[in-house]
Every structure is written in C-alpha cells, then in structure tokens.
SELUMFI-713387 format. One record per atom (N, C-alpha, C): x negated, y, z negated; residue number from 1; residue in three letters; chain; atom name. Coordinates in steps of 0.02 Angstrom, whole numbers, always signed. Layout:
<pts>
<pt xx="X" yy="Y" zz="Z" num="NUM" residu="ALA" chaine="A" atome="CA"/>
...
</pts>
This chain:
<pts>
<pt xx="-7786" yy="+8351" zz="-7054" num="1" residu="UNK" chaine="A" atome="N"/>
<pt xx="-7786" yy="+8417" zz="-7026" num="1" residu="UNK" chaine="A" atome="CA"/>
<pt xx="-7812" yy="+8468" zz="-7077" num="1" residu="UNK" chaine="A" atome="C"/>
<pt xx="-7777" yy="+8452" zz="-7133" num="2" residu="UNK" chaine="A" atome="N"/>
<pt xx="-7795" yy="+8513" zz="-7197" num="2" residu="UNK" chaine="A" atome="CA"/>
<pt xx="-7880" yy="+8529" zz="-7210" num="2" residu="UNK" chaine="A" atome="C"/>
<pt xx="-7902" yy="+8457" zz="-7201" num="3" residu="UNK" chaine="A" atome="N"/>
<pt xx="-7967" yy="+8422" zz="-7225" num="3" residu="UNK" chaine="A" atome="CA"/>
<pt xx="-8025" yy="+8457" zz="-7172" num="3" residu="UNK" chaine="A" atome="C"/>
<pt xx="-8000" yy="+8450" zz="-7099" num="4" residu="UNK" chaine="A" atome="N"/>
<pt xx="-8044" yy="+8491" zz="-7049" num="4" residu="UNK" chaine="A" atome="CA"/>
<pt xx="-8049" yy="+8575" zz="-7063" num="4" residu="UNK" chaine="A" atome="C"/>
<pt xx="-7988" yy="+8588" zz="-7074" num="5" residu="UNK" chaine="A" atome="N"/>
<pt xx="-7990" yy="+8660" zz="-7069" num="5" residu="UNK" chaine="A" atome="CA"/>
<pt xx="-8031" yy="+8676" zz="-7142" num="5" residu="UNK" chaine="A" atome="C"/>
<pt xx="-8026" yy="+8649" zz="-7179" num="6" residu="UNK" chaine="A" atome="N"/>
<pt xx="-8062" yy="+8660" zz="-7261" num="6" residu="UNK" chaine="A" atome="CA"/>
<pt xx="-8145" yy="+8668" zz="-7239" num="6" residu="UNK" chaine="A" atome="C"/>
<pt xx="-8160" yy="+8600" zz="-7224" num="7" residu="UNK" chaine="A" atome="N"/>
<pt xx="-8219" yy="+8589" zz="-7176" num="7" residu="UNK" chaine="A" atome="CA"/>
<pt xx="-8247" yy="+8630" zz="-7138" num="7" residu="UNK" chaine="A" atome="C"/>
<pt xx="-8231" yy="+8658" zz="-7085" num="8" residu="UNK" chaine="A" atome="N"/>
<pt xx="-8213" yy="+8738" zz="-7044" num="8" residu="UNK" chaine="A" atome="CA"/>
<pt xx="-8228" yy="+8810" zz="-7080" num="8" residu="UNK" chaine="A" atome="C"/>
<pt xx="-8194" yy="+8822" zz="-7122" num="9" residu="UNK" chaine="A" atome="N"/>
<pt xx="-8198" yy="+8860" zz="-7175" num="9" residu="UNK" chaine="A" atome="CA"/>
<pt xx="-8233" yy="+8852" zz="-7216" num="9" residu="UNK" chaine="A" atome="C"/>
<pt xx="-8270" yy="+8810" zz="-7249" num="10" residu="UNK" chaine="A" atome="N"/>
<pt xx="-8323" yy="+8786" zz="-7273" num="10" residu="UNK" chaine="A" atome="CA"/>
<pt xx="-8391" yy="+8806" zz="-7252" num="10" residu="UNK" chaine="A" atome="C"/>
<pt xx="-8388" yy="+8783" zz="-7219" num="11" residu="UNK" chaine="A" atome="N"/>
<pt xx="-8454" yy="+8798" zz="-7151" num="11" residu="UNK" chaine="A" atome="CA"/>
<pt xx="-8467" yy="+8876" zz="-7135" num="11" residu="UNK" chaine="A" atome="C"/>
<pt xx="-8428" yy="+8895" zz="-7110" num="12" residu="UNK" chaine="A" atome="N"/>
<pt xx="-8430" yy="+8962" zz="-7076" num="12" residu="UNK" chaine="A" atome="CA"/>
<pt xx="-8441" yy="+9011" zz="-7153" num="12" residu="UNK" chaine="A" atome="C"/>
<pt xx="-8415" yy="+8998" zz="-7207" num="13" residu="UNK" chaine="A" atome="N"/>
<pt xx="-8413" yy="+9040" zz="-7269" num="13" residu="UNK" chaine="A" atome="CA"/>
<pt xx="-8501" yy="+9027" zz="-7289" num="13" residu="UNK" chaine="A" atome="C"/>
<pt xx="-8532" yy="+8969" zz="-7284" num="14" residu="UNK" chaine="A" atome="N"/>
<pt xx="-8593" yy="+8948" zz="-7311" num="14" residu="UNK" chaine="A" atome="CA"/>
<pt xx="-8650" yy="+8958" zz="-7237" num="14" residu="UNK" chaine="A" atome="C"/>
<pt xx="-8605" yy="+8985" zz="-7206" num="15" residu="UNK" chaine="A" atome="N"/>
<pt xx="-8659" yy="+8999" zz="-7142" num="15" residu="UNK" chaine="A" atome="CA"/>
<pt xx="-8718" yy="+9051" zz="-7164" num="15" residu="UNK" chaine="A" atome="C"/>
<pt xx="-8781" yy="+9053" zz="-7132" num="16" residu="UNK" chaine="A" atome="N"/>
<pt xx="-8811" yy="+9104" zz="-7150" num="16" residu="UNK" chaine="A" atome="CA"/>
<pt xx="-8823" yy="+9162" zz="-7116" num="16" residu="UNK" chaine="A" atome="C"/>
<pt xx="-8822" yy="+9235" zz="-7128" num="17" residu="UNK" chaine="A" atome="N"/>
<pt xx="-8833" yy="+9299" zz="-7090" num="17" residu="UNK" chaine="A" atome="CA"/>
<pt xx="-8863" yy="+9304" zz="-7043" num="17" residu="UNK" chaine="A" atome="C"/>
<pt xx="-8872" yy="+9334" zz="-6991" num="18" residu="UNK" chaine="A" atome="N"/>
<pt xx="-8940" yy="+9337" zz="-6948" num="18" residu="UNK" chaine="A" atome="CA"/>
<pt xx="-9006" yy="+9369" zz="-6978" num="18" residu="UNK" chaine="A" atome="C"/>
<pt xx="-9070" yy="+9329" zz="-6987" num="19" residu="UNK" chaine="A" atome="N"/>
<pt xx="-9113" yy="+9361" zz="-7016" num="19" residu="UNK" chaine="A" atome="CA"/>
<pt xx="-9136" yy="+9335" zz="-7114" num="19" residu="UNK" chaine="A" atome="C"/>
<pt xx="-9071" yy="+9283" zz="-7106" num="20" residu="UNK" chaine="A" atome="N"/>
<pt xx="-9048" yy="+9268" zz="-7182" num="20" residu="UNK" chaine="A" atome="CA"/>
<pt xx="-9100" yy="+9203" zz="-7183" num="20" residu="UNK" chaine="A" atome="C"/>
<pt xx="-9098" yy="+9182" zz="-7261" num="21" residu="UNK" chaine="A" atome="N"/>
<pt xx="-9143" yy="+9119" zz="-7231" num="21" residu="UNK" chaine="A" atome="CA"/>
<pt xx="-9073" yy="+9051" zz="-7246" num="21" residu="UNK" chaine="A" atome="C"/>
<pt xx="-9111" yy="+9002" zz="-7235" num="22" residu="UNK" chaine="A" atome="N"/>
<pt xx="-9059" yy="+8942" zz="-7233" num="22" residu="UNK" chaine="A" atome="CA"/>
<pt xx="-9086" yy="+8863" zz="-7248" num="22" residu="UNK" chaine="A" atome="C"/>
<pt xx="-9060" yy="+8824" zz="-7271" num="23" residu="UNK" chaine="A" atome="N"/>
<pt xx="-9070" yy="+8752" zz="-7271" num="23" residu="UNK" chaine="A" atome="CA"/>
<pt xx="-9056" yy="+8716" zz="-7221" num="23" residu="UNK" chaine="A" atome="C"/>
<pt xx="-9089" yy="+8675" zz="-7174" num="24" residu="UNK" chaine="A" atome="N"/>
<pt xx="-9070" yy="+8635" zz="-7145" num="24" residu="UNK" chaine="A" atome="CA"/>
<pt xx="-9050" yy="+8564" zz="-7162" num="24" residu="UNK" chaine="A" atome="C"/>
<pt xx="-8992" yy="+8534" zz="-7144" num="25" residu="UNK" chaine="A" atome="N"/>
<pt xx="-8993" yy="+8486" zz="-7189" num="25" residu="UNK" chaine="A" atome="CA"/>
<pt xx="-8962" yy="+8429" zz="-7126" num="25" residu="UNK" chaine="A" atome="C"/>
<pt xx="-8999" yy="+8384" zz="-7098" num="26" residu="UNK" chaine="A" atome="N"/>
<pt xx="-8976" yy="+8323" zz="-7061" num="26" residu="UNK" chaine="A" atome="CA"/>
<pt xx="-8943" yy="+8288" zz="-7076" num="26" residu="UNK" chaine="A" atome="C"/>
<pt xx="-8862" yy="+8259" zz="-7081" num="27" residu="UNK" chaine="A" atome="N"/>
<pt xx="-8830" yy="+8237" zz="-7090" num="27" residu="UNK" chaine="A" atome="CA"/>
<pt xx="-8841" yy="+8162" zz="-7071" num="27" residu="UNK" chaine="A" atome="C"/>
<pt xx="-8877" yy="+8112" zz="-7021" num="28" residu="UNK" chaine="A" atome="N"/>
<pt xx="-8891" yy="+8074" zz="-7014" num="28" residu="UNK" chaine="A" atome="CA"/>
<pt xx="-8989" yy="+8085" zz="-7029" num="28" residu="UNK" chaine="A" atome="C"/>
<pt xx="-9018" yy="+7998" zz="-7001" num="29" residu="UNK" chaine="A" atome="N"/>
<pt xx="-9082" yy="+8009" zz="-6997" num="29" residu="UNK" chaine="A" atome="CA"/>
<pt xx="-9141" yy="+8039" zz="-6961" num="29" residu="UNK" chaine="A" atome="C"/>
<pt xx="-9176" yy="+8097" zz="-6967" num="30" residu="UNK" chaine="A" atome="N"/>
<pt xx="-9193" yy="+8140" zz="-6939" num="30" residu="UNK" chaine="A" atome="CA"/>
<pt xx="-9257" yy="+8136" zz="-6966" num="30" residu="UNK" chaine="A" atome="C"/>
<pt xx="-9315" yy="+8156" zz="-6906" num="31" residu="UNK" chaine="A" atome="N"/>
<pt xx="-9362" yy="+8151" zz="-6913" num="31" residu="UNK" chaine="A" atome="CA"/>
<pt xx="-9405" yy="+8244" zz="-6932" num="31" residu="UNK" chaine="A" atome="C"/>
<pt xx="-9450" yy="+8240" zz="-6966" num="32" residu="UNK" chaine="A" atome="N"/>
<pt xx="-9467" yy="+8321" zz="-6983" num="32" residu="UNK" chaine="A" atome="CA"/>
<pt xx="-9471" yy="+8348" zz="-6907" num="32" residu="UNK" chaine="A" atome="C"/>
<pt xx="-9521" yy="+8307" zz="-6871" num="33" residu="UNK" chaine="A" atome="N"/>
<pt xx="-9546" yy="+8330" zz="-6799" num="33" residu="UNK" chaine="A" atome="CA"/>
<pt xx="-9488" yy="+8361" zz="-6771" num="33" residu="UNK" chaine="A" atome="C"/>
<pt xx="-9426" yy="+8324" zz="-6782" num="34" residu="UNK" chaine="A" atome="N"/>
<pt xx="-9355" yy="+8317" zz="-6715" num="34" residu="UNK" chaine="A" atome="CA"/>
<pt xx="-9336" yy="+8393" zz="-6757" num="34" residu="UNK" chaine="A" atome="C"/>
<pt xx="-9317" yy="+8405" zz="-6813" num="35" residu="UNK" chaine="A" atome="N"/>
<pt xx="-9318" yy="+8471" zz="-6858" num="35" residu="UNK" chaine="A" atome="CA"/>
<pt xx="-9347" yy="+8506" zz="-6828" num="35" residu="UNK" chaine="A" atome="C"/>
<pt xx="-9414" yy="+8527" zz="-6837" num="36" residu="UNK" chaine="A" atome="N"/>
<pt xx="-9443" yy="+8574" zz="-6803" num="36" residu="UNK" chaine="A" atome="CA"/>
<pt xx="-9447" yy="+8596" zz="-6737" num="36" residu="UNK" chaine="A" atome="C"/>
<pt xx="-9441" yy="+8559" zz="-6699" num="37" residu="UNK" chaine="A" atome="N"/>
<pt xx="-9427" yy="+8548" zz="-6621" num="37" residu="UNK" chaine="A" atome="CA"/>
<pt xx="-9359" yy="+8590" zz="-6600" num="37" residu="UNK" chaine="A" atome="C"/>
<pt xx="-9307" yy="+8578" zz="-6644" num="38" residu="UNK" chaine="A" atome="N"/>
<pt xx="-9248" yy="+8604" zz="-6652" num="38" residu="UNK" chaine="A" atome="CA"/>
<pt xx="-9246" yy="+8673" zz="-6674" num="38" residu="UNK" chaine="A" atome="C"/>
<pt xx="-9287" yy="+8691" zz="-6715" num="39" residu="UNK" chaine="A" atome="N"/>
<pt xx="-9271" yy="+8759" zz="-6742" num="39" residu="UNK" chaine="A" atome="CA"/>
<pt xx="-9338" yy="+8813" zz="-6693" num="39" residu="UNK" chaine="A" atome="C"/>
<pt xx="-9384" yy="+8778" zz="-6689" num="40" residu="UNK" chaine="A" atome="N"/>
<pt xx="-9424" yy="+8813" zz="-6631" num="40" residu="UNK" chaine="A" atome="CA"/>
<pt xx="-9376" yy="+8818" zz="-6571" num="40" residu="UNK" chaine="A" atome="C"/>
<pt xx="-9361" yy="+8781" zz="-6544" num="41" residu="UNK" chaine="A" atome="N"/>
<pt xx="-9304" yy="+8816" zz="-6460" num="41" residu="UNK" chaine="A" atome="CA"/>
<pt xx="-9243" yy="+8840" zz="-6494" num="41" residu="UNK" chaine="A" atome="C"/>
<pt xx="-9244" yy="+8873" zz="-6567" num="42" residu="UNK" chaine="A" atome="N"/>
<pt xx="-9181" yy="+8910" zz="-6584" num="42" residu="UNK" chaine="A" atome="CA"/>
<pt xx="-9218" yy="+8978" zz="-6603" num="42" residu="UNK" chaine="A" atome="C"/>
<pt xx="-9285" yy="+8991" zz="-6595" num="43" residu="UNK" chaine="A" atome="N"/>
<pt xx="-9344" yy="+9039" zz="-6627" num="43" residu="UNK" chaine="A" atome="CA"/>
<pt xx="-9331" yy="+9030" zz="-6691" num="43" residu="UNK" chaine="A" atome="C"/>
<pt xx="-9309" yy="+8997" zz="-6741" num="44" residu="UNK" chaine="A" atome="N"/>
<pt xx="-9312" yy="+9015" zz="-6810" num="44" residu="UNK" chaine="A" atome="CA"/>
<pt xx="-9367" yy="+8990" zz="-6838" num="44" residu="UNK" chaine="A" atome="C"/>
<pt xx="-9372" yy="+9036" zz="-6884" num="45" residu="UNK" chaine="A" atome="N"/>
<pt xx="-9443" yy="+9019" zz="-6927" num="45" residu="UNK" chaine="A" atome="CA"/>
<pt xx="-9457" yy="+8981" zz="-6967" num="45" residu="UNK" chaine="A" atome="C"/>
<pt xx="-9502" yy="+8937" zz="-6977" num="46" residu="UNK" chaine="A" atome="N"/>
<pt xx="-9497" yy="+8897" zz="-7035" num="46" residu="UNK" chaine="A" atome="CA"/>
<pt xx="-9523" yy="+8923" zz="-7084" num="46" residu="UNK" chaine="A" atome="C"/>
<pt xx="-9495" yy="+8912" zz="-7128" num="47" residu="UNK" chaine="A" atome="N"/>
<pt xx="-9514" yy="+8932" zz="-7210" num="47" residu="UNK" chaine="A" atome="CA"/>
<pt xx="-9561" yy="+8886" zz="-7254" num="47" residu="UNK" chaine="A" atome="C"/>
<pt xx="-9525" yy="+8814" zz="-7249" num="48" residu="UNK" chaine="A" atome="N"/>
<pt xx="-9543" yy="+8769" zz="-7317" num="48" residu="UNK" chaine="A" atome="CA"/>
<pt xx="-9497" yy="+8702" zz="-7316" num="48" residu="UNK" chaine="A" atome="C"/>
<pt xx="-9536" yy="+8649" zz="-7309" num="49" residu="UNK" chaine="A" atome="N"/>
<pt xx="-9513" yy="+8584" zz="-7323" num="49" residu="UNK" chaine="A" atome="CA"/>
<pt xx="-9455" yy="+8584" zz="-7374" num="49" residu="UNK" chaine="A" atome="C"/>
<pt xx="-9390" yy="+8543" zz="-7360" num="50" residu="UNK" chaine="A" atome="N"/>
<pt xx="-9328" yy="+8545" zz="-7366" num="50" residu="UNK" chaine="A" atome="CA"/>
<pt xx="-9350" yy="+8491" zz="-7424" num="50" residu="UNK" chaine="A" atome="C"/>
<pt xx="-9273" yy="+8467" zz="-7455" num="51" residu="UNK" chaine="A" atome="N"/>
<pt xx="-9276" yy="+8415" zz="-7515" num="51" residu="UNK" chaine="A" atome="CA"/>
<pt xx="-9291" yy="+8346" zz="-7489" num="51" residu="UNK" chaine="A" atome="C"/>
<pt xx="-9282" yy="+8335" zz="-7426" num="52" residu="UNK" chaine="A" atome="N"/>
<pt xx="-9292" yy="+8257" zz="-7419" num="52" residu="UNK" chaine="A" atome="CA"/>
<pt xx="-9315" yy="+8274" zz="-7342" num="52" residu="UNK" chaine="A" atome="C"/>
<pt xx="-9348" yy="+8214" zz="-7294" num="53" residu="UNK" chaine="A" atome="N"/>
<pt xx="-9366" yy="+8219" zz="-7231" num="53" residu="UNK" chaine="A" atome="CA"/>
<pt xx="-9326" yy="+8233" zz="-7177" num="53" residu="UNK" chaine="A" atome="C"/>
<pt xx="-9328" yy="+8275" zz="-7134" num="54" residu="UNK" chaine="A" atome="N"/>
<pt xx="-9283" yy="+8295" zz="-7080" num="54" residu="UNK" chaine="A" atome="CA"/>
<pt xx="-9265" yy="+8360" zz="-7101" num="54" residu="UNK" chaine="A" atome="C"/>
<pt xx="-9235" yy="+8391" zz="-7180" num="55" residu="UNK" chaine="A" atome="N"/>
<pt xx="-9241" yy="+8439" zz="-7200" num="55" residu="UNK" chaine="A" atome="CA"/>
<pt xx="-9286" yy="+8505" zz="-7201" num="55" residu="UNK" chaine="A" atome="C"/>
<pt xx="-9258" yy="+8549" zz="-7172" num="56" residu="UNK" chaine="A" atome="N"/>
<pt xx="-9345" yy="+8617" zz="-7179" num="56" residu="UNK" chaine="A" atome="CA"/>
<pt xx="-9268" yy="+8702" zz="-7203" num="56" residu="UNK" chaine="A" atome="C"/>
<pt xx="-9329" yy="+8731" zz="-7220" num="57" residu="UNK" chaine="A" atome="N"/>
<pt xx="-9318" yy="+8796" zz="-7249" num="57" residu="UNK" chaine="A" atome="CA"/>
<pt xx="-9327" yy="+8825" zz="-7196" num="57" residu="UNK" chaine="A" atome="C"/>
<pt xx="-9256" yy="+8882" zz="-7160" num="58" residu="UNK" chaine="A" atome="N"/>
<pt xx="-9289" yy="+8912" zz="-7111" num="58" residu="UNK" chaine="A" atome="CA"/>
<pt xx="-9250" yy="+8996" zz="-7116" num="58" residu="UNK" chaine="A" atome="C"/>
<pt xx="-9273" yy="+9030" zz="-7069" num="59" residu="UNK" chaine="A" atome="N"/>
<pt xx="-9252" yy="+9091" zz="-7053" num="59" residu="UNK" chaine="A" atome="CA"/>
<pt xx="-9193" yy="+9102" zz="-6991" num="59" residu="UNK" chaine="A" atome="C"/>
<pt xx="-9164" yy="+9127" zz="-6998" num="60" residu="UNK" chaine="A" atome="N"/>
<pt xx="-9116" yy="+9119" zz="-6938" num="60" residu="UNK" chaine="A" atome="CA"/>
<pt xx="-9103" yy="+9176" zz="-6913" num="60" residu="UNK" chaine="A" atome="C"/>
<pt xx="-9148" yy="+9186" zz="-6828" num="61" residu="UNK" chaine="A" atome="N"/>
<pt xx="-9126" yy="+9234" zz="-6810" num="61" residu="UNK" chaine="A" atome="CA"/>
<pt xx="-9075" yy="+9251" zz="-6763" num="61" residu="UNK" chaine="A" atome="C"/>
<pt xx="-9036" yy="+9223" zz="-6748" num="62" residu="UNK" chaine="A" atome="N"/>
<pt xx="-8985" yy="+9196" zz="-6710" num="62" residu="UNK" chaine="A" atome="CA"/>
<pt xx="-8908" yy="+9187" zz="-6744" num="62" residu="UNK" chaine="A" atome="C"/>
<pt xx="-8858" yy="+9241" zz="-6730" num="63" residu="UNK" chaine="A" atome="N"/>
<pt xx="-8807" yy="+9196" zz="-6739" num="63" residu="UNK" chaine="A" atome="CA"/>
<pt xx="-8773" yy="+9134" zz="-6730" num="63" residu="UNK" chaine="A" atome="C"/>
<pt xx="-8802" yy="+9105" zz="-6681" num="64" residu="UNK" chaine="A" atome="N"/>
<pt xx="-8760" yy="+9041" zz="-6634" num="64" residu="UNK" chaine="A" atome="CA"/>
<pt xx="-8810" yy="+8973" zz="-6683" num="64" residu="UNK" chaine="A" atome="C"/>
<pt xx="-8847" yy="+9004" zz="-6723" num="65" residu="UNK" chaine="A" atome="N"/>
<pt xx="-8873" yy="+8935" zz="-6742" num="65" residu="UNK" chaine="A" atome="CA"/>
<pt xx="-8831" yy="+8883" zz="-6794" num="65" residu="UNK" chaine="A" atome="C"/>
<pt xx="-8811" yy="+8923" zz="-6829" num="66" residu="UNK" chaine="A" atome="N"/>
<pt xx="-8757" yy="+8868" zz="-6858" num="66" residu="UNK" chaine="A" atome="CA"/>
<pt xx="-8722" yy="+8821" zz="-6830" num="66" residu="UNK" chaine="A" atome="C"/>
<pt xx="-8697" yy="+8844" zz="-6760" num="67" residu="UNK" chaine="A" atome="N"/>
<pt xx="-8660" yy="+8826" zz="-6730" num="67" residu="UNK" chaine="A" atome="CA"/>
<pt xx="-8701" yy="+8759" zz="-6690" num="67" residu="UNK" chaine="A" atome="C"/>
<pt xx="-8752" yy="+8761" zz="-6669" num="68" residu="UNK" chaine="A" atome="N"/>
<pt xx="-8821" yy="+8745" zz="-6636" num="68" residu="UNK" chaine="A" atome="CA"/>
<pt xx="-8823" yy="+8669" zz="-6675" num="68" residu="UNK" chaine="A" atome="C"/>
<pt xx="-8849" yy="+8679" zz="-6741" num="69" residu="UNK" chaine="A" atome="N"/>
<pt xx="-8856" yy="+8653" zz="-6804" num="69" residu="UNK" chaine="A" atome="CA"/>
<pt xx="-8794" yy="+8597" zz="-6791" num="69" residu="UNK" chaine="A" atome="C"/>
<pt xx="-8708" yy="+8594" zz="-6799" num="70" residu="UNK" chaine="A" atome="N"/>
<pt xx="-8667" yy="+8538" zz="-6788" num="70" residu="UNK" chaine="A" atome="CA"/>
<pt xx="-8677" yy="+8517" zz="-6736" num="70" residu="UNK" chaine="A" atome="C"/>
<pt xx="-8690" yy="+8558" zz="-6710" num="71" residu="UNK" chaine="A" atome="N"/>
<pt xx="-8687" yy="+8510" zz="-6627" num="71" residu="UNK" chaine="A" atome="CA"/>
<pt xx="-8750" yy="+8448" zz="-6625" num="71" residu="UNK" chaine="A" atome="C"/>
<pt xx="-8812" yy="+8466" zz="-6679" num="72" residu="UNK" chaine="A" atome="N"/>
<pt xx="-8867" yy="+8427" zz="-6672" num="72" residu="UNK" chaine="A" atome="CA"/>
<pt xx="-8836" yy="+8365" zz="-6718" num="72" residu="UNK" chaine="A" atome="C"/>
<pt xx="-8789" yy="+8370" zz="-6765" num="73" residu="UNK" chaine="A" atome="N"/>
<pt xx="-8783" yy="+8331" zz="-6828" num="73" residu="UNK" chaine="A" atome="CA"/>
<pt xx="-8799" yy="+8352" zz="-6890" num="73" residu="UNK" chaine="A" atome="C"/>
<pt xx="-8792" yy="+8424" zz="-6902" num="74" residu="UNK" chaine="A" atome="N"/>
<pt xx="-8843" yy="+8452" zz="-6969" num="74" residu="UNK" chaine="A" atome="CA"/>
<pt xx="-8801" yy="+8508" zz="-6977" num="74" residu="UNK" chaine="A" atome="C"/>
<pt xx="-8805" yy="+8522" zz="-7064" num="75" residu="UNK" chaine="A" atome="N"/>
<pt xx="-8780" yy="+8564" zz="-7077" num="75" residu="UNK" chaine="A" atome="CA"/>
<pt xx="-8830" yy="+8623" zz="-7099" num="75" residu="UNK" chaine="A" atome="C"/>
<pt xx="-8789" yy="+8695" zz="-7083" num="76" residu="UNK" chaine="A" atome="N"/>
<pt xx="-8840" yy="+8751" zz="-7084" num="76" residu="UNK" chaine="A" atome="CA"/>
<pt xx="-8814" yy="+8789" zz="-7142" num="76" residu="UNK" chaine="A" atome="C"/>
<pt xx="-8849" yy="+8798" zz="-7216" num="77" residu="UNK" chaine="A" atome="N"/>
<pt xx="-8810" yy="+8822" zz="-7272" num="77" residu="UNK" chaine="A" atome="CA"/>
<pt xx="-8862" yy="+8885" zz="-7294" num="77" residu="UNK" chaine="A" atome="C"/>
<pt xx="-8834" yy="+8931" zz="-7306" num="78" residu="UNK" chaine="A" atome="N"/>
<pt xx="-8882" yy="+8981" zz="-7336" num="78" residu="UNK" chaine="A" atome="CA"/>
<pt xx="-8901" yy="+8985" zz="-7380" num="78" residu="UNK" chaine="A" atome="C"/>
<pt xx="-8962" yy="+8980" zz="-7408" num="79" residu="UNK" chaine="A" atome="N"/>
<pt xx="-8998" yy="+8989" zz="-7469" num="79" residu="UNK" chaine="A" atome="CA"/>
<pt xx="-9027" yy="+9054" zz="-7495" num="79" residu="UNK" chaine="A" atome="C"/>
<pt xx="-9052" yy="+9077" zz="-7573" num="80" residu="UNK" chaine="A" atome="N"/>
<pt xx="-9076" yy="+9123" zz="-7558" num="80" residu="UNK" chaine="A" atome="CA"/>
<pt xx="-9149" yy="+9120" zz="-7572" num="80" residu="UNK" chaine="A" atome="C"/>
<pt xx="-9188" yy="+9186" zz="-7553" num="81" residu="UNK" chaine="A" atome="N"/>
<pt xx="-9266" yy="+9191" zz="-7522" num="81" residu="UNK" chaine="A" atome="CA"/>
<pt xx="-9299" yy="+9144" zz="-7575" num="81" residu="UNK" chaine="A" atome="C"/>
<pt xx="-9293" yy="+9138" zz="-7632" num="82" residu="UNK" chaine="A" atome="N"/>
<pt xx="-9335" yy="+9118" zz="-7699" num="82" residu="UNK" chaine="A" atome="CA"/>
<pt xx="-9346" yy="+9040" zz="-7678" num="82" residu="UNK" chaine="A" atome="C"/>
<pt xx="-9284" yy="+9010" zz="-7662" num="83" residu="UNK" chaine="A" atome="N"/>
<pt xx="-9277" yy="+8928" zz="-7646" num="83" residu="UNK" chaine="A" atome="CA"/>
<pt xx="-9354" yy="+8927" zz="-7590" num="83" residu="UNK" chaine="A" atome="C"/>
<pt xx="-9348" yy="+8962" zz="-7533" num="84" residu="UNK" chaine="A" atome="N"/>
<pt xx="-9391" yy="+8938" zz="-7482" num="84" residu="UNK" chaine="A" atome="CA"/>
<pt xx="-9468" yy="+8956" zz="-7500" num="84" residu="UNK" chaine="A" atome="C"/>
<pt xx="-9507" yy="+8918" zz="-7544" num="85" residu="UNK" chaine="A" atome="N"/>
<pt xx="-9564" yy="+8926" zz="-7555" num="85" residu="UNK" chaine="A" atome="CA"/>
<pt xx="-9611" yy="+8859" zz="-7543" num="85" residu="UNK" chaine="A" atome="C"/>
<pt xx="-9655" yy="+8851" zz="-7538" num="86" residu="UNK" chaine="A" atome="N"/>
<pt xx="-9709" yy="+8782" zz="-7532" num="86" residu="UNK" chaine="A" atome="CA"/>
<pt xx="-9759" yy="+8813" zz="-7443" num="86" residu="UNK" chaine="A" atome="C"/>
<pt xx="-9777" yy="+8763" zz="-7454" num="87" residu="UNK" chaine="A" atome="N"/>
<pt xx="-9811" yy="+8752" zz="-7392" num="87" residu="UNK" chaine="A" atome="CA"/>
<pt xx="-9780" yy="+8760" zz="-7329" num="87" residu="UNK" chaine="A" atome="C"/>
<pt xx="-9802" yy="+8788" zz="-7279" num="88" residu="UNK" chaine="A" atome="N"/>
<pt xx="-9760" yy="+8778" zz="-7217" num="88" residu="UNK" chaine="A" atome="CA"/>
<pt xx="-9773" yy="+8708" zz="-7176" num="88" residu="UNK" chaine="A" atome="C"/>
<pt xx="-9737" yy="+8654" zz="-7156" num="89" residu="UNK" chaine="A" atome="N"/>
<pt xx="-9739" yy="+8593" zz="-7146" num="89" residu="UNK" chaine="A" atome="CA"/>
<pt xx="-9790" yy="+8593" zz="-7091" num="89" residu="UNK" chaine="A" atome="C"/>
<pt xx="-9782" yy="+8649" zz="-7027" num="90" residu="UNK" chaine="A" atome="N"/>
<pt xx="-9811" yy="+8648" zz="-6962" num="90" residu="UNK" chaine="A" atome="CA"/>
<pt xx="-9881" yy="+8673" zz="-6968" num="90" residu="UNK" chaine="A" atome="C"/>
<pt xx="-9915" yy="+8691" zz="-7014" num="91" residu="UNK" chaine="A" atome="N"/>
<pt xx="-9972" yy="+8750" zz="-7011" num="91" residu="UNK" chaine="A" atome="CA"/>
<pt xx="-10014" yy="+8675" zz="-7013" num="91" residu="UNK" chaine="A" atome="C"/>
<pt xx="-10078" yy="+8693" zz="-6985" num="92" residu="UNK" chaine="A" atome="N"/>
<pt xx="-10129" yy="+8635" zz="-6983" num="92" residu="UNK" chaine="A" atome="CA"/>
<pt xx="-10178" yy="+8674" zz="-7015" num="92" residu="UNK" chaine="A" atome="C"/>
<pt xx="-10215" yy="+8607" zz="-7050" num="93" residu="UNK" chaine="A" atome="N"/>
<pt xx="-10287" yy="+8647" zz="-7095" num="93" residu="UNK" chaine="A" atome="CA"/>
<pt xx="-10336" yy="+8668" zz="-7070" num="93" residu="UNK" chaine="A" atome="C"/>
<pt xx="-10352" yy="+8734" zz="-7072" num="94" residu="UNK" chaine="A" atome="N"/>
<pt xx="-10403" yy="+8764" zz="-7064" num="94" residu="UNK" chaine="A" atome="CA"/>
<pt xx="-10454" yy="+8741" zz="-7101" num="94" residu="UNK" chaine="A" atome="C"/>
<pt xx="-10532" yy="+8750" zz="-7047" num="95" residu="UNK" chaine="A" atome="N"/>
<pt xx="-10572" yy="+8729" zz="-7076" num="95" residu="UNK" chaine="A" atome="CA"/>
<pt xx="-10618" yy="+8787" zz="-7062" num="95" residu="UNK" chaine="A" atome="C"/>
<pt xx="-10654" yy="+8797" zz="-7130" num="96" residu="UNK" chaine="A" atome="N"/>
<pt xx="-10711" yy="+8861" zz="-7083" num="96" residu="UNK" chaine="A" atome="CA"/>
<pt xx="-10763" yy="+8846" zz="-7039" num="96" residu="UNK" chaine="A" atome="C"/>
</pts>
C-alpha cells in the first residue's frame, strides 16, 4: 500500500506543467512510430529523440497527458528545455 501511494506521489510530483516539456519514457517495448502516434492524438509536440527507442522529447499541452501516458504503459517526467535538443525524429529530408 505504502509503495503505491509513494508511486502516486511520485508521478504526479514529476508530472510536467501544461506547455512544459517532458520525457517520454515506455516502460515496456515500444516502438518510436507507436510514440509518436501517441503523442500526436495527445497534440503534443515533439521535440527530440529520447535515450533509447520508444522514448521522444515532447511538449505537453494538455493536462490529462500524464495521465494518458500510464494508461499507455509509460511514464511522463518533466525535463528541462536544455535536455530536449537533436533532431526532430518525424521531420523528413528535404530536398531542394
């Protein structure tokens, strides 16, 4: 019991603001595509490829996404702006 509510409190303390940016982090195996798919029907923005696959850097404009986020299997932790830098995973190369 102690362990859930810690867990609970955990979460909700490392949640991120609306507007804030955030880590996505898949708790099982997750594909980048299934990631993005996920945070597009949540509108959040992507930022920048996460530390490992299934992982992405995003924007959160939504309160309910954290919440969104366990329900998929993933945890939603806030980071700050400096972390979310690189490439954006979804952008395709332009060619002139």
């Amino acid at each position: 019991m102690q362990a859930t509510i810690a867990v609970g409190v955990l979460t909700l303390a490392l949640s991120p603001a609306r507007g804030g940016a955030a880590l996505y982090l898949p708790l099982s195996a997750a594909t980048t595509a299934s990631t993005v798919a996920w945070s597009r029907a949540r509108n959040a923005e992507i930022l920048a490829a996460g530390p490992y696959q299934g992982a992405l850097y995003i924007r959160v404009h939504d309160a309910g996404t954290t919440i969104g986020a366990l329900r998929k299997g993933a945890l939603l932790v806030s980071v700050p702006e400096s972390l979310c830098s690189g490439p954006r995973p979804t952008q395709a190369t332009e060619t002139p």
